[in-house]
C-alpha positions as CSV (number, residue, x, y, z in Angstrom):
1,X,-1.4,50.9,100.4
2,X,0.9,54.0,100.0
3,X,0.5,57.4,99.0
4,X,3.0,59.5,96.9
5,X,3.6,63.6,98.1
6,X,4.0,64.5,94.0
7,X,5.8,68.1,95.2
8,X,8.3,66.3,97.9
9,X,8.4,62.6,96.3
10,X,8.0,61.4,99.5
11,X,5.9,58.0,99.8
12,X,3.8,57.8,103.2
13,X,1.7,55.0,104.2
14,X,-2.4,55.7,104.0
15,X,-4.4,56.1,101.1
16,X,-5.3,59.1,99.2
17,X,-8.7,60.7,101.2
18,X,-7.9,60.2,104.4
19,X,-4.4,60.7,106.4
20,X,-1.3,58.7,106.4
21,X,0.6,56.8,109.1
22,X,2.2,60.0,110.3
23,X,-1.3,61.7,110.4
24,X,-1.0,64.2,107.6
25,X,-4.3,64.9,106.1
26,X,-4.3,63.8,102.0
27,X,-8.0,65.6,101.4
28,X,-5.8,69.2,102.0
29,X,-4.4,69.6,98.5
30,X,-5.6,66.1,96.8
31,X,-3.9,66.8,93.5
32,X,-0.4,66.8,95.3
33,X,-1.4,62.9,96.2
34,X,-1.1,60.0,93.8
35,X,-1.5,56.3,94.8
36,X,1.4,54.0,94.9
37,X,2.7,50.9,95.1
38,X,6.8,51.8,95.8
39,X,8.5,51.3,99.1
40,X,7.6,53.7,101.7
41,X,10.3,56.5,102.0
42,X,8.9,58.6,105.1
43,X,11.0,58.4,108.4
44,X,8.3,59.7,110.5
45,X,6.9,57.4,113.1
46,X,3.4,55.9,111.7
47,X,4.7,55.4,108.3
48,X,8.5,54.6,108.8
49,X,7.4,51.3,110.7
């Protein structure tokens, strides 16, 4: 599953609730975080592979 950043348009992977691969907490600001289904565009480590 992915998670969109709606502010950024970033896509991390993780699900909205919890934290993404690159550890950033989705429950701080949860209207700034929509599910998705597009490619993952975040180069950290944790998300990018």
């Amino acid at each position: 599953m992915a998670v969109k950043h709606t502010p950024t348009g970033i896509i991390h992977s993780g699900s909205k609730g919890g934290k993404t691969g690159c550890g950033t907490n989705t429950k701080e600001n949860p209207s700034h975080w929509v599910e998705t289904h597009q490619r993952i565009t975040c180069e950290k480590n944790g998300c990018k592979n």
